[in-house]
Each structure stands twice: as C-alpha cells, then as structure tokens.
N, C-alpha and C positions, 0 to 999 in steps of 0.2 A: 750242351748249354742248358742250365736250369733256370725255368724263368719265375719268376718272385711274383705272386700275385699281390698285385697293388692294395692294399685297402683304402678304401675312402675316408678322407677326416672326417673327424668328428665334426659337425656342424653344429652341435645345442646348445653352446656358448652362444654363438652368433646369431642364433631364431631367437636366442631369449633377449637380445639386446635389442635385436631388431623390433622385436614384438613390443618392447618397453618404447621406443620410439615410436611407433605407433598408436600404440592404448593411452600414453600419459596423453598427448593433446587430443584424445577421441573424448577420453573420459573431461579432461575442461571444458573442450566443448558442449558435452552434454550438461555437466554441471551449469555453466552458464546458460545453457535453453534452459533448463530449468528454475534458475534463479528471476530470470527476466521474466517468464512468466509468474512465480507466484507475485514478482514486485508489479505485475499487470493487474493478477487477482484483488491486491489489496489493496489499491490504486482504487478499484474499481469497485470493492465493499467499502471504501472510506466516502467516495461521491455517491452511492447509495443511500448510506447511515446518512449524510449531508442533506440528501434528498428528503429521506422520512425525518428526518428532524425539522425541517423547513415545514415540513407539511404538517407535522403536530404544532411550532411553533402558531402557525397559520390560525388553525382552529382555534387553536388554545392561547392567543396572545391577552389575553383580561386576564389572567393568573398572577398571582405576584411570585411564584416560583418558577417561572418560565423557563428563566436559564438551566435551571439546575433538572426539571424535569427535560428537557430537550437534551444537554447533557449523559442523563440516564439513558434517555431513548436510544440516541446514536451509539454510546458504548454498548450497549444490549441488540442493539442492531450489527455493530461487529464482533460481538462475541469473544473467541478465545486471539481472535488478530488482535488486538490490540495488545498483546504480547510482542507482537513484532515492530515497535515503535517506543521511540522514547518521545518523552514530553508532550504524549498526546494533549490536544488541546480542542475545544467546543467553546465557539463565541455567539451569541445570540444579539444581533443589531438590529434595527427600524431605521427607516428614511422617512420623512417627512416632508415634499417640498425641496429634496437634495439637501435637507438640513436632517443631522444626524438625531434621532429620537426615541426617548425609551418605548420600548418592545408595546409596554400597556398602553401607551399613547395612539396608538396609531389607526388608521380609519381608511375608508374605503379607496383604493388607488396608491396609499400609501406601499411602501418595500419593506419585506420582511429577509433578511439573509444568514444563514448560516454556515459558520466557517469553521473547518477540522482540520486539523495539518498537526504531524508530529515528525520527527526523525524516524526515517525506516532503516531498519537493520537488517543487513543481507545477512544470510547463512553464511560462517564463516569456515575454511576450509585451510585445511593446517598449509603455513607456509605462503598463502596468498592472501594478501591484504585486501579486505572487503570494505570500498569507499561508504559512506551515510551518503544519504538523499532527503532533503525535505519536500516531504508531500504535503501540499496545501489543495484545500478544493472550498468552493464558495458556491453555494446554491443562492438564489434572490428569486420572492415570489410577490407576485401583488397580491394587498388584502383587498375581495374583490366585494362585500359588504360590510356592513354594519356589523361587531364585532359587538 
C-alpha cells in the first residue's frame, strides 16, 4: 500500500480576505478618531479667535473700524483653519441696558459680544459621505471703564 502524502491547501486567498475584513473597519475607525479630533481642534481655535477678538473689541471699542479690525484679528488668530470652513463669519454687537447698541456707544457695565460660526468641512474619504456641521461660538464681555 502506498500512502499519498497529503498537502495542506493553500490558505492565502483566505488570510487576504480575512485581513480585508479586519483593516477596512480598523482603518474607519481610525479615520473617524481622527476626524473628530481635528473638528475638536477647530472647534476650539474658533472660541479662541472668539475670545481674542472680544478682548480687542474691548479695549479698542471707540474705533469707527471695529468690526472690521476684530474681523482681521480672529481670522489671523486662526490662521491656515479657516480653510476648513465655509461662509466663515465675525459679527461684532454691544448691549446696552438689554437694548441692542452700536459697539462705539457703549460704557461702563455695558456687553460687548463676538460671534464666529461657519460650515465646517470634514475630510472627505472616497466612497463615504462626509455630513457639514455649523460651528457657532459667542464670547460676551463687560466694558468694565470709561472707554
């Protein structure tokens, strides 16, 4: 009797599908840790820029160009991000008494606020639909003197 020694199949087909079944959702999920932090990052330089524009508004509200240098500040404040946003936007408002009042108007105890909010665009990734988000953020400061 002659005995056949058996060979083992081939398995490489099977390690390569299998492996495909594991790296495609390692890799989205990495991709998604990924994305949700930088939309944390820029979340977080948008209330920043918010912050230092409130606080130049502050000082500087007796300017008749207030908006527009507050404006400059925060976008110079976030840099090359503001790429990552459509229809960025800087509003520059005063309170008064809860009565809405221009910026140079305003006096001691009075609110100064500034407001940034654009459409933020996620990284897009072939094949997966990447939703918009509007990020809005409002800083509000008291004018605490004589301006």
């Amino acid at each position: 009797m002659v005995l056949r020694k058996l060979r083992p199949r081939s398995r490489r087909a099977a390690a390569a599908v299998e492996t495909a079944f594991v790296l495609i959702p390692l890799f989205l999920l990495l991709f998604g840790i990924f994305q949700y932090a930088r939309l944390l990052m820029d979340w977080h330089m948008v209330h920043n820029a918010a912050r230092e524009g409130c606080r130049y508004a502050l000082v500087n509200n007796t300017s008749s160009t207030i908006a527009n240098d507050v404006k400059t500040l925060v976008t110079n404040k976030m840099g090359s991000e503001t790429a990552a946003f459509n229809n960025f936007t800087v509003t520059v408002s005063g309170t008064s008494g809860g009565v809405s009042t221009a910026v140079n108007n305003l006096v001691a105890g009075d609110f100064i606020t500034v407001t940034v909010s654009g459409n933020y665009k996620f990284m897009s990734l072939p094949f997966v639909p990447t939703p918009s988000l509007t990020i809005t953020t409002s800083v509000t400061m008291v004018c605490e003197g004589v301006m």
